[in-house]
ZAKOLLUM-457890 format. One record per atom (N, C-alpha, C, CB): x, y, z; atom name. Coordinates in steps of 0.02 Angstrom, whole numbers. Atoms other than C-alpha are relative to their C-alpha. Glycine has a CB too. Example, Ala and Ser with C-alpha at 12.3 -4.5 7.8 and 13.67 -1.06 7.14 Angstrom:
<nodes>
> px,py,pz,atom
> 45,-59,0,N
> 615,-225,390,CA
> 45,60,0,C
> -50,1,62,CB
> -42,-59,-3,N
> 684,-53,357,CA
> -39,55,37,C
> 20,23,-71,CB
</nodes>
This chain:
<nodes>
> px,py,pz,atom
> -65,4,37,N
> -1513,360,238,CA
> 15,69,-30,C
> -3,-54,-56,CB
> -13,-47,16,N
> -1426,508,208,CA
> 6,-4,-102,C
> 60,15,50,CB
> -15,30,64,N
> -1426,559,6,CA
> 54,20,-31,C
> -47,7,-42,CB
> -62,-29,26,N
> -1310,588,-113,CA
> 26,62,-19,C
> 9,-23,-41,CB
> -33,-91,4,N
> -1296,781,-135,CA
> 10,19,73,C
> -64,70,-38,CB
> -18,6,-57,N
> -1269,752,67,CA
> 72,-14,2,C
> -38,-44,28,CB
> -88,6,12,N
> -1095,691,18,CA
> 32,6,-48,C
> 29,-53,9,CB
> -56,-41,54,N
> -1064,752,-152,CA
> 73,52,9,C
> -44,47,-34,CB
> -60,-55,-25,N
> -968,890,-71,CA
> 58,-25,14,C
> -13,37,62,CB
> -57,30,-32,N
> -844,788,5,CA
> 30,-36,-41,C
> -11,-36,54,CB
> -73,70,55,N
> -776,644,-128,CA
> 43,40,-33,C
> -35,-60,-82,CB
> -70,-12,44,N
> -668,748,-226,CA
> 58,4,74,C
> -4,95,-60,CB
> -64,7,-59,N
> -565,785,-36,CA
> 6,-86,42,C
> -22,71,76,CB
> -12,32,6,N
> -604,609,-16,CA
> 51,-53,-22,C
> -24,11,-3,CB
> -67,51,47,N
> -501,551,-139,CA
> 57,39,6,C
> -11,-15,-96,CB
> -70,-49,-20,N
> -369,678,-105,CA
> 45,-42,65,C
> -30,93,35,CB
> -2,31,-66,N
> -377,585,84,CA
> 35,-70,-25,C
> -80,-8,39,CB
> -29,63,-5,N
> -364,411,13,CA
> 48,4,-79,C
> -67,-67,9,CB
> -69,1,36,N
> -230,447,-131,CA
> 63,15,24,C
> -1,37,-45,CB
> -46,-12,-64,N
> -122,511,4,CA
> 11,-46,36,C
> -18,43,42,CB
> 0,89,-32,N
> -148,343,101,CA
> 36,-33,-17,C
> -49,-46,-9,CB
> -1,60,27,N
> -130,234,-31,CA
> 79,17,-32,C
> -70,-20,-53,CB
> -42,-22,54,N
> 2,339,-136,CA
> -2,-3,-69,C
> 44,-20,7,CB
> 32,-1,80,N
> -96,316,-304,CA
> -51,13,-3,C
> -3,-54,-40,CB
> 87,-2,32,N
> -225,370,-389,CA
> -22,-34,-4,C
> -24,15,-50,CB
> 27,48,34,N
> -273,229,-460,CA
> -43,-41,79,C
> 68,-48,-50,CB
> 23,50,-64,N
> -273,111,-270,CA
> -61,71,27,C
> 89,-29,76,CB
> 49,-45,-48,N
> -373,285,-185,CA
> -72,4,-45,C
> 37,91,16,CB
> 54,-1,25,N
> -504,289,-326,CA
> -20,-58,7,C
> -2,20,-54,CB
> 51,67,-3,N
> -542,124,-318,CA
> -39,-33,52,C
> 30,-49,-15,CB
> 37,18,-67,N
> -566,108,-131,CA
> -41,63,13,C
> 54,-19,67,CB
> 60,-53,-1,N
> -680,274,-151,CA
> -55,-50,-37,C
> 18,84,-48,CB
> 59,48,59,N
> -778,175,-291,CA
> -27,-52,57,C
> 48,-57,-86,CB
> 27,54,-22,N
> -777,17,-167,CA
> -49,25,45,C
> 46,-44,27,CB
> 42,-13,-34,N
> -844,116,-47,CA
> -69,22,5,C
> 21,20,17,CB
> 54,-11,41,N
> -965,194,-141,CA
> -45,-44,-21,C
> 17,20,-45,CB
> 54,68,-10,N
> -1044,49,-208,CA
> -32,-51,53,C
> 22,-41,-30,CB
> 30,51,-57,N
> -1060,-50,-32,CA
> -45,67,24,C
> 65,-45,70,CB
> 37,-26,-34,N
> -1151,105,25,CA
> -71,21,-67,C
> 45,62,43,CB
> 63,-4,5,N
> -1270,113,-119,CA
> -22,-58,-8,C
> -21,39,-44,CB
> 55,74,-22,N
> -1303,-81,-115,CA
> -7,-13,74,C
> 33,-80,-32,CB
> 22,-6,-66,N
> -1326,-42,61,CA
> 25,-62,65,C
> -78,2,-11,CB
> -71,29,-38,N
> -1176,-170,105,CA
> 17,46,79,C
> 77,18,-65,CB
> -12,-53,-55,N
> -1131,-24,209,CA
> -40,56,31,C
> 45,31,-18,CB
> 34,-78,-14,N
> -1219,141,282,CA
> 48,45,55,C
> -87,-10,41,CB
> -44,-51,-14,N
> -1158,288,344,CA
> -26,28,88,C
> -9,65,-70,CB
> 25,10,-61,N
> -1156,324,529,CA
> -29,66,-1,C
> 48,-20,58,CB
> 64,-55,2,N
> -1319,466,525,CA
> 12,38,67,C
> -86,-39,-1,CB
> -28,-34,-87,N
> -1246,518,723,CA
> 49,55,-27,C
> 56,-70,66,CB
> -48,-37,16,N
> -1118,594,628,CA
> 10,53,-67,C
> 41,-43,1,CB
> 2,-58,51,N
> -1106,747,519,CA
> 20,-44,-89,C
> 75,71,32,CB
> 4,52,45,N
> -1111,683,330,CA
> 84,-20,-12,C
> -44,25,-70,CB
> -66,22,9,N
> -908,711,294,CA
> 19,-57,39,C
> 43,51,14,CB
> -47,46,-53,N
> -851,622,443,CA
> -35,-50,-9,C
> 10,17,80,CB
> 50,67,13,N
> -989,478,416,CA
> 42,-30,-59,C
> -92,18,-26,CB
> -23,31,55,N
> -913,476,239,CA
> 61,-35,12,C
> 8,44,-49,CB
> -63,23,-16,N
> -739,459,298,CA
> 14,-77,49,C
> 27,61,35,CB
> -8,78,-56,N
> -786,319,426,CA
> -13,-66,-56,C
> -84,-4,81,CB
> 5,46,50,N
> -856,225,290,CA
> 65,-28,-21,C
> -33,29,-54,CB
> -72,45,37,N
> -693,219,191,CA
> 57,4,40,C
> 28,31,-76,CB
> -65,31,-37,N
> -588,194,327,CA
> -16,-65,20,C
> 25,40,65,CB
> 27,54,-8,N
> -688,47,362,CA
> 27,-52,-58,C
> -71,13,2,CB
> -38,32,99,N
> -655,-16,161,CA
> 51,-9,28,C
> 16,57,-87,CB
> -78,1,16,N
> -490,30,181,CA
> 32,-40,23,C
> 35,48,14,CB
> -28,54,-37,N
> -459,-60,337,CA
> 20,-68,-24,C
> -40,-10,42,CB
> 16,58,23,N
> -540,-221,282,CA
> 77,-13,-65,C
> -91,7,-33,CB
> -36,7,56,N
> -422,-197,112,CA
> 73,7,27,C
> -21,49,-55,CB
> -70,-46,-29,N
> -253,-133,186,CA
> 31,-76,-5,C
> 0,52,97,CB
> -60,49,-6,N
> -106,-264,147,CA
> 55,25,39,C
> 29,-19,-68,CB
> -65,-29,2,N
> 11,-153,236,CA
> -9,-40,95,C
> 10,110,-26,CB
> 14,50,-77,N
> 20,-249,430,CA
> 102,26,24,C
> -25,-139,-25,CB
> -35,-22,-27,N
> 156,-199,546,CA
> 56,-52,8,C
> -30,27,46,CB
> -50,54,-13,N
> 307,-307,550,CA
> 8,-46,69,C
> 61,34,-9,CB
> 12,65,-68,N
> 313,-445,683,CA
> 80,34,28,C
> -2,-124,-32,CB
> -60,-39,-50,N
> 503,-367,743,CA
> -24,64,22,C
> 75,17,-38,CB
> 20,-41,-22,N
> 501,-251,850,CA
> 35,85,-26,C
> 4,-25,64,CB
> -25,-54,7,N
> 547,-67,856,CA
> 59,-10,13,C
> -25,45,29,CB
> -71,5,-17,N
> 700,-93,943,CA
> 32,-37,-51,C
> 12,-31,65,CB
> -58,27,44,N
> 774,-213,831,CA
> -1,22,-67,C
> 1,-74,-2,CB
> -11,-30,39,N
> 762,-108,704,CA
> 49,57,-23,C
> -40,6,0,CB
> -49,-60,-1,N
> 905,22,629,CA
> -1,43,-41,C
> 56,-14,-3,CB
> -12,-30,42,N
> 896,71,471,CA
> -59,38,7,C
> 18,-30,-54,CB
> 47,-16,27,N
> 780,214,424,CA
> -67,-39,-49,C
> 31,36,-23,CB
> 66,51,26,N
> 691,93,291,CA
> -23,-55,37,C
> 15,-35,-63,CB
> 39,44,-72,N
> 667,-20,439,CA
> -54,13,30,C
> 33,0,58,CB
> 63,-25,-40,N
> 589,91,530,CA
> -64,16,-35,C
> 17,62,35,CB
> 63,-40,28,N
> 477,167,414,CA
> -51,-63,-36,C
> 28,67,-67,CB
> 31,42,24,N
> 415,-2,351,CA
> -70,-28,54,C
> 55,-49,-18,CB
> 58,20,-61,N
> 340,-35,526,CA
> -42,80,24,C
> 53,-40,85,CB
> 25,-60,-8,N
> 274,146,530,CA
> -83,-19,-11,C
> 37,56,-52,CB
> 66,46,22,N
> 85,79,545,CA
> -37,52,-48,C
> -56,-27,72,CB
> 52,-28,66,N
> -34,125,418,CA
> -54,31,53,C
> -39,-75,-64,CB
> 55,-37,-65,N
> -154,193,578,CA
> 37,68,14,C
> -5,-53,89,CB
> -33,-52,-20,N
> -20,316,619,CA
> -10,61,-46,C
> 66,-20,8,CB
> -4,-41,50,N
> -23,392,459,CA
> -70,19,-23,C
> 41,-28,-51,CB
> 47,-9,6,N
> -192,386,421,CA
> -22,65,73,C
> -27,-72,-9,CB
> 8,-67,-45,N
> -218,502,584,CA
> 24,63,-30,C
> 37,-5,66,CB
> -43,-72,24,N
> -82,622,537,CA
> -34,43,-79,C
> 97,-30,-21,CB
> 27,-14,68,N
> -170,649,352,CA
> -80,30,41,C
> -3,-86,-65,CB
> 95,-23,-12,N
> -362,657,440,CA
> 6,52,36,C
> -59,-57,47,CB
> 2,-64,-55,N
> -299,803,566,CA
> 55,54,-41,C
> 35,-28,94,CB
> -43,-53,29,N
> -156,875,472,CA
> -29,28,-64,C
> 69,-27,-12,CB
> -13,-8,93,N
> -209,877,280,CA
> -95,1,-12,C
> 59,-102,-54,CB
> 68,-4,22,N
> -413,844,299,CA
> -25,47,43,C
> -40,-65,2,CB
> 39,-65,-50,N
> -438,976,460,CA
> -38,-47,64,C
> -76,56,-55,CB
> 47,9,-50,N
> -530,855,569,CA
> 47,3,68,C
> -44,-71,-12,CB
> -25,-15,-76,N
> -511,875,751,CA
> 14,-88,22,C
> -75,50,59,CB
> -33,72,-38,N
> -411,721,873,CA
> -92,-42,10,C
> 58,27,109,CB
> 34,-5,6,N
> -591,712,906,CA
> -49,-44,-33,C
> 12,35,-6,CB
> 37,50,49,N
> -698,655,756,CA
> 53,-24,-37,C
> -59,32,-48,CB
> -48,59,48,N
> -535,587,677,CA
> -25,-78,60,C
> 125,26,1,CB
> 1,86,-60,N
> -553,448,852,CA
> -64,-29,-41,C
> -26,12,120,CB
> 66,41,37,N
> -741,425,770,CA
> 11,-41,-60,C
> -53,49,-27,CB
> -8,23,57,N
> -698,411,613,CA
> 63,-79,-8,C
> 21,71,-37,CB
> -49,41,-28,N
> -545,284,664,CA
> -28,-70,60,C
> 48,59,38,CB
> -14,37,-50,N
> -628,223,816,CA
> 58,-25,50,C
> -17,-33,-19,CB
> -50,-1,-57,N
> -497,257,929,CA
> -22,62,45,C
> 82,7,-29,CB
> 5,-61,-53,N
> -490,378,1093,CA
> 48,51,-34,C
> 28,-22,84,CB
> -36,-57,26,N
> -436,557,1035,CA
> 80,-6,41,C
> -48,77,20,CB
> -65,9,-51,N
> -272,524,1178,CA
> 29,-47,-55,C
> -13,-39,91,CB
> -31,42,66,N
> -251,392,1034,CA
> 14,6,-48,C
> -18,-35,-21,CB
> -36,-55,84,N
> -235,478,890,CA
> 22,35,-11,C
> -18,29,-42,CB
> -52,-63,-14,N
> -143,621,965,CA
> 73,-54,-1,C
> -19,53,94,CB
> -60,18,-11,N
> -6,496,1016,CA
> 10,-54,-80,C
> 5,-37,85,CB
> -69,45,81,N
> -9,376,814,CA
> 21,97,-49,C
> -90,-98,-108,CB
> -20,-41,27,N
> 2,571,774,CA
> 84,24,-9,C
> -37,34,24,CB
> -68,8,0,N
> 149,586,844,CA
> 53,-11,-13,C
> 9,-8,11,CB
> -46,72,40,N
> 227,432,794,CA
> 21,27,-53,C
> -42,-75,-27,CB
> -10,-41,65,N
> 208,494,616,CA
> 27,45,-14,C
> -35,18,-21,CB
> -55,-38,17,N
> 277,641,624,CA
> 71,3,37,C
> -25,58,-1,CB
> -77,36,-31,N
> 432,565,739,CA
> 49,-10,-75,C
> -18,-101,47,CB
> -34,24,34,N
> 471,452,603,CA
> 1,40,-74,C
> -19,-65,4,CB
> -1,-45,41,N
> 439,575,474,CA
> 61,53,-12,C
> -50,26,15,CB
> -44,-62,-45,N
> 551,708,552,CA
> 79,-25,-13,C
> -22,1,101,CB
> -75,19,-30,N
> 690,591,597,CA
> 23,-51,-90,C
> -6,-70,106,CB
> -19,53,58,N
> 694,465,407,CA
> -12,20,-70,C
> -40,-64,7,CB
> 1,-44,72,N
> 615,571,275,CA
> 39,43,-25,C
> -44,35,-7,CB
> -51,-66,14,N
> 747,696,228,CA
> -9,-1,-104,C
> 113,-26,41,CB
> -42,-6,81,N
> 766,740,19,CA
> 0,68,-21,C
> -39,-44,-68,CB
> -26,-45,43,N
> 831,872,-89,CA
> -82,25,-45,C
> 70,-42,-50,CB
> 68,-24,18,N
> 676,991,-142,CA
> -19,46,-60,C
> -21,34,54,CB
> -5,-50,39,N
> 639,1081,-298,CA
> -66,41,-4,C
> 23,-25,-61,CB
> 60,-28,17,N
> 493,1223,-295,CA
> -23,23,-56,C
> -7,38,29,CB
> 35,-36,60,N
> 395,1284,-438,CA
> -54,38,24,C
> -28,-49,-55,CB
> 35,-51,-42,N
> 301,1431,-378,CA
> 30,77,-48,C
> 30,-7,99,CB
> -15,-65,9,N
> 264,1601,-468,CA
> -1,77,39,C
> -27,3,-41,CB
> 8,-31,-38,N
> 226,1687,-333,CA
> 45,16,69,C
> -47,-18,2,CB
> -70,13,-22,N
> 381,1744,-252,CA
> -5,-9,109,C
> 56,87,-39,CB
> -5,4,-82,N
> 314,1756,-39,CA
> -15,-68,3,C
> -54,49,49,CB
> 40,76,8,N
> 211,1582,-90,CA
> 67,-24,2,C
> -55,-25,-76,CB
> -70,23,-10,N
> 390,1527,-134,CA
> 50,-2,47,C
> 25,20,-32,CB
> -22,-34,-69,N
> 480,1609,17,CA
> -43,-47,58,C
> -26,94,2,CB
> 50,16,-48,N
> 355,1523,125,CA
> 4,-89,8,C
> -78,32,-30,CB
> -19,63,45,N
> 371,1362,48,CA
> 75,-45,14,C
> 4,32,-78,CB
> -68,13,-2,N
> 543,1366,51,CA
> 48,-14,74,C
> 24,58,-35,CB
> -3,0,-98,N
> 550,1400,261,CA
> -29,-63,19,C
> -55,68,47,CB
> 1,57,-45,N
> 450,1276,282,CA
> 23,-91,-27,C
> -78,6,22,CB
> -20,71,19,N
> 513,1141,212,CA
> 90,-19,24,C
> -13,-3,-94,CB
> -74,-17,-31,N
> 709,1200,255,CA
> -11,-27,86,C
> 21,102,-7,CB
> 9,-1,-67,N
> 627,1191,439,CA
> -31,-78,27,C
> -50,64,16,CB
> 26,64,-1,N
> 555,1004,416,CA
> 88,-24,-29,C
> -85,-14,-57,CB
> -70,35,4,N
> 751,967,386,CA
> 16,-14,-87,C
> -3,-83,49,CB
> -33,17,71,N
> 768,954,178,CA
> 32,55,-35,C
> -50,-26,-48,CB
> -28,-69,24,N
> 849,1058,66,CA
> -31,11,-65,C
> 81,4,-7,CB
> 26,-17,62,N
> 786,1150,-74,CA
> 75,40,-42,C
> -76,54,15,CB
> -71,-24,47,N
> 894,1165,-225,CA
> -18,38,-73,C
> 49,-78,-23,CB
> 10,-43,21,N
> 808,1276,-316,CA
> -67,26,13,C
> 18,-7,-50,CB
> 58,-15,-11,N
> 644,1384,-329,CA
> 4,39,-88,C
> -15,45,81,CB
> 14,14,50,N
> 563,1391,-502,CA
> -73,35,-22,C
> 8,-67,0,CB
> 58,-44,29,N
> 451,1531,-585,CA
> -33,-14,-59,C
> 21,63,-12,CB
> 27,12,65,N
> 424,1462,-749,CA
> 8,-69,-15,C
> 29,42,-51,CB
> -14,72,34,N
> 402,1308,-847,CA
> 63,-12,-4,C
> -26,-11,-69,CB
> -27,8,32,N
> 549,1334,-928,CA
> 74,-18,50,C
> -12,49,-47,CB
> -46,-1,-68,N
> 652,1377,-771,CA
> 1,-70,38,C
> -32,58,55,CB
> 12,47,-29,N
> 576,1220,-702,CA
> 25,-68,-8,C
> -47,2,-2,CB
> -37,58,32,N
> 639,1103,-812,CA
> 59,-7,7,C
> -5,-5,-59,CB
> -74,-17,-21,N
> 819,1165,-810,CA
> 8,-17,60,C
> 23,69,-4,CB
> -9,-12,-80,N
> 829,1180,-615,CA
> 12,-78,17,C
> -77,40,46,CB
> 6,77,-26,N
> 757,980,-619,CA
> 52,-29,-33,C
> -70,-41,-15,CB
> -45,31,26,N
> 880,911,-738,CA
> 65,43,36,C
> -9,-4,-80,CB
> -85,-31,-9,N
> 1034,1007,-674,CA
> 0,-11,99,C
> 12,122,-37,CB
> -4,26,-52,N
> 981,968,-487,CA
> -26,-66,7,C
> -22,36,36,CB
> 29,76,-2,N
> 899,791,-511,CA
> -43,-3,94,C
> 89,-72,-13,CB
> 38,-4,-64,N
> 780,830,-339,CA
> -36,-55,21,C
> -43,49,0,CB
> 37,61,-13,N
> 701,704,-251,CA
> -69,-10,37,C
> 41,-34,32,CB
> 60,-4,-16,N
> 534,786,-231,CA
> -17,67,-16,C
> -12,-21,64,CB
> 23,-37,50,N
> 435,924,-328,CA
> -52,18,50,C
> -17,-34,-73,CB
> 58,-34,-3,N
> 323,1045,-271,CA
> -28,32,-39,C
> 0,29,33,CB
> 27,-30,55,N
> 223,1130,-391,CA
> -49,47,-19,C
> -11,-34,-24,CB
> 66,-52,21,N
> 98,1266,-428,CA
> -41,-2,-70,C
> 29,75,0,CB
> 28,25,38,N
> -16,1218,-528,CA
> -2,74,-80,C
> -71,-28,47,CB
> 20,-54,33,N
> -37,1388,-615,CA
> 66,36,0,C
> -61,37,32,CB
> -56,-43,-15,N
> 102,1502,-657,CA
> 1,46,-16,C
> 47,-10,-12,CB
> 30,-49,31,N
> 20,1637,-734,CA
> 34,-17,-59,C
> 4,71,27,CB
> -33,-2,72,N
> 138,1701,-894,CA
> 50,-45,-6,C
> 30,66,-19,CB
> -53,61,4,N
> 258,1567,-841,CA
> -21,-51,-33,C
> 19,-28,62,CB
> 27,59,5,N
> 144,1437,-891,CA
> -24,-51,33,C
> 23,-18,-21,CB
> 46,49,-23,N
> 82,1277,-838,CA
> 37,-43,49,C
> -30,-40,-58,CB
> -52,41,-41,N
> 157,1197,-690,CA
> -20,-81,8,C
> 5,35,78,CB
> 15,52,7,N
> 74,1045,-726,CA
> 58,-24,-77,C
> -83,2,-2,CB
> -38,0,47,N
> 166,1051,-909,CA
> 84,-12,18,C
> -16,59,-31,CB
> -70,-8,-31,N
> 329,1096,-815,CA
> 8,-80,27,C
> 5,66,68,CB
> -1,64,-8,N
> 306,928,-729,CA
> 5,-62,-45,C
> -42,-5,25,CB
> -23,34,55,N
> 276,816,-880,CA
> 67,-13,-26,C
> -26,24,-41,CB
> -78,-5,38,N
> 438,872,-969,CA
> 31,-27,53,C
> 37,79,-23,CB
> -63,25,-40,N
> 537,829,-805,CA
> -18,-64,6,C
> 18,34,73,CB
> 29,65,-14,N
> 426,666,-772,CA
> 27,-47,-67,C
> -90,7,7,CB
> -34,43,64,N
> 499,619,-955,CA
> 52,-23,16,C
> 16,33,-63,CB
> -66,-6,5,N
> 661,637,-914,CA
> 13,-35,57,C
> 28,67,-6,CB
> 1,45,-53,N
> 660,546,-729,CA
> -48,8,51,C
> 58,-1,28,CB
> 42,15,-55,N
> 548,499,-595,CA
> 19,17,63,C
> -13,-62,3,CB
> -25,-52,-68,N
> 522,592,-441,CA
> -65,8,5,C
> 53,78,-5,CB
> 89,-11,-37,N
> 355,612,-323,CA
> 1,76,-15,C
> -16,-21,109,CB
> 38,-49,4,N
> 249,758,-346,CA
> -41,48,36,C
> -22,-17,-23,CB
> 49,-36,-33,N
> 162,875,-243,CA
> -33,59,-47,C
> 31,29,64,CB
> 11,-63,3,N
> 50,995,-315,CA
> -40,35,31,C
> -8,12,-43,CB
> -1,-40,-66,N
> -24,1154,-230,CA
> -38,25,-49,C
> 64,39,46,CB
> 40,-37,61,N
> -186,1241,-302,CA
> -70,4,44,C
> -7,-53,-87,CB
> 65,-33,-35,N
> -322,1360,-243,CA
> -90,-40,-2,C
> -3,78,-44,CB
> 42,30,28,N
> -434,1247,-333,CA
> 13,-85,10,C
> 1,28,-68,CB
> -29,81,8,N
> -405,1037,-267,CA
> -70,-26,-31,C
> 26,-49,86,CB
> 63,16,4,N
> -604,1012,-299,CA
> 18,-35,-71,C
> -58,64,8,CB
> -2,-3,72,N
> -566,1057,-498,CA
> 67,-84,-27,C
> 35,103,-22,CB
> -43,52,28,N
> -418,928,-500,CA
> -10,-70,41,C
> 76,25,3,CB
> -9,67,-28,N
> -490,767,-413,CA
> -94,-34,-11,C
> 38,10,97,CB
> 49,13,14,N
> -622,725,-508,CA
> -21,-93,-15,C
> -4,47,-50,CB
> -10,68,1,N
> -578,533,-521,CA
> -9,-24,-89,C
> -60,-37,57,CB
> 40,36,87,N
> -626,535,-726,CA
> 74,-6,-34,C
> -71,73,-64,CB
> -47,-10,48,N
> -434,567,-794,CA
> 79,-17,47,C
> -14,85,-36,CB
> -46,5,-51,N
> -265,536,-719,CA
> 5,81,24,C
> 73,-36,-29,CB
> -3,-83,-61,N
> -231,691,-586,CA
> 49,-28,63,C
> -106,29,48,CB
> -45,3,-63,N
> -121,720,-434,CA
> -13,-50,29,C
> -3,52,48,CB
> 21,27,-72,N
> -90,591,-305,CA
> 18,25,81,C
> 26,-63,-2,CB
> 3,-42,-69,N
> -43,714,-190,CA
> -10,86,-7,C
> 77,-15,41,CB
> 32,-80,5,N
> -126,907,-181,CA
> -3,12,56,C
> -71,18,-32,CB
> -16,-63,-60,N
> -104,1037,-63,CA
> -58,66,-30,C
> 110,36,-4,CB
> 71,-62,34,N
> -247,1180,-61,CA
> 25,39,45,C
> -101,-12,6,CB
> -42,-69,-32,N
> -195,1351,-40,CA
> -69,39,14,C
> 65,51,-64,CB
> -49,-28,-53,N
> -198,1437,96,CA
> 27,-64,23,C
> -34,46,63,CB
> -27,61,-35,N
> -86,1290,163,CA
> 13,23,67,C
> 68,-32,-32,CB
> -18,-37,-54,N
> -38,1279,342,CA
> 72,-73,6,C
> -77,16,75,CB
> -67,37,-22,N
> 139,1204,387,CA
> -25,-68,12,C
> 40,32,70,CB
> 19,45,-8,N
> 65,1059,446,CA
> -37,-44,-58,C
> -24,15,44,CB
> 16,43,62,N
> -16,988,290,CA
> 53,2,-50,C
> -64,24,-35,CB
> -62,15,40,N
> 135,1026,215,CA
> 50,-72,10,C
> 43,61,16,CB
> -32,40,-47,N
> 225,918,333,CA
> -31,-70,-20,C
> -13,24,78,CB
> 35,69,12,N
> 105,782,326,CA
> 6,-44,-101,C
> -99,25,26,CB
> 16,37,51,N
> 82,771,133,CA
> 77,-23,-26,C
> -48,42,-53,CB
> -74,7,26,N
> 277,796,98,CA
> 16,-84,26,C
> 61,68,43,CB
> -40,73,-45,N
> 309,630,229,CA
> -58,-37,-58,C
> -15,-18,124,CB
> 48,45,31,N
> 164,545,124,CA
> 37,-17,-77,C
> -81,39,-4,CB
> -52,13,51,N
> 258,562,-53,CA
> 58,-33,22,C
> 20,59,-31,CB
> -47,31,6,N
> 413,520,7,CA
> -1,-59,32,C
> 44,31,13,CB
> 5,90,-32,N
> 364,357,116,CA
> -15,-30,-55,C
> -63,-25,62,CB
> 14,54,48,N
> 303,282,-41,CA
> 37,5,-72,C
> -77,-1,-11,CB
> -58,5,79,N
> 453,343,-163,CA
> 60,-29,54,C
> 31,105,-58,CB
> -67,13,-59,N
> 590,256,-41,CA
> 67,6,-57,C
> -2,-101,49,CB
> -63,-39,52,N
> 717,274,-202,CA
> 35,65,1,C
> -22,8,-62,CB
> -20,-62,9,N
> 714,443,-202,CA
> 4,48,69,C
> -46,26,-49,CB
> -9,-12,-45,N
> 736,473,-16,CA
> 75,-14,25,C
> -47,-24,25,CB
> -70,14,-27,N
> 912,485,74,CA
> -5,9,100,C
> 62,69,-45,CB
> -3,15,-59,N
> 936,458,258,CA
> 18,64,33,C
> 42,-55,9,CB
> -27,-54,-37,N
> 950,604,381,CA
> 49,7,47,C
> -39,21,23,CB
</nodes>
């Protein structure tokens, strides 16, 4: 049995993995915890064929499975029209790929292990995901970023995933303004802003004032997903690559459907 400083390394991007899933902290810590406990009352074990991360990850996709209320609608694709139509039957397999290759790094590969599907299979619920992503997610974007190419960069790619950004935001103070005077319908954030301040702070104040998903973005995700305090349910670790952008952005907004508008 592999031990536990064998997979210490991995639970904090664990829970990064399944808060992204689930869209809460709260549901992703708890199916880390579940998993956790069936593997030290030995409910479960970890497949030892496989490097310890990806073992870990099979584990709680296993949990997750078992737990998952989310089941694919009995209509079909076709008779479906609306965007929230579609995205309701958007399977929970599809997305789970797109997160384990886009946002965790694993290859089509050991995501199929970890999944138990053929890599040809997880390339094509990859797909899917970012189809319906592409074509139903659209919202209005506000950055918080002191770092003006980070911002620039940021700003391309998200313009190039089809939304618009309606402002970009160096300081707390800036941040707040920008959100109340554009009311955005999805936040990116830098955790750090140097002399600007605290882009976590910046968030609060707007989170007072109205509700709107969160992304934040920080050299450090280890330091913020420690499961002991509330923290992000969705983090981005810098260096980002377009593609985890992509993926985590469609992950916030599938589970704020309020604050999404139709493309």
């Amino acid at each position: 049995m592999l031990s536990s400083q064998a997979i210490a390394p991995h639970l904090p991007y664990l829970r990064r993995y399944a808060r992204a899933l689930t869209g809460s902290q709260d549901n992703g810590d708890a199916l880390v915890r579940a998993a956790l406990t069936a593997l030290v009352s030995q409910e479960e074990t970890l497949d030892e064929s496989l490097p310890p991360r990806q073992g870990l990850y099979k584990l709680f996709h296993r949990i997750w499975t078992a737990a998952a209320d989310c089941r694919r609608s009995p209509q079909s694709a076709g008779e479906l029209q609306s965007p929230d139509q579609r995205l309701r039957v958007l399977s929970a397999g599809a997305r789970a790929a797109l997160l384990l290759t886009a946002v965790e790094g694993f290859s089509l590969e050991e995501t199929g292990a970890i999944v138990g599907a053929h890599p040809g299979e997880v390339e094509a619920s990859v797909l899917e995901a970012q189809r319906t992503i592409e074509r139903d997610l659209v919202s209005r974007v506000l950055i918080i970023e002191d770092e003006p190419i980070i911002a620039l960069d940021l700003e391309s790619l998200v313009t190039e995933l089809g939304h618009t950004v309606v402002a970009a935001a160096a300081t707390r103070e800036q941040a707040v303004r920008a959100a109340l005077a554009h009311k955005p319908g999805l936040i990116l954030a830098d955790i750090n802003l140097g002399e600007g301040g605290s882009g976590i702070d910046a968030v609060n104040d707007i989170l007072a004032s109205f509700e709107v998903p969160v992304i934040f973005i920080t050299a450090y995700p280890e330091k913020l997903l420690t499961g002991e305090r509330p923290e992000p349910t969705y983090l981005i670790a810098k260096p980002f690559l377009p593609e985890t952008v992509q993926a985590t952005v469609g992950q916030a907004l599938f589970f704020h459907p309020l604050k999404r508008r139709a493309a």
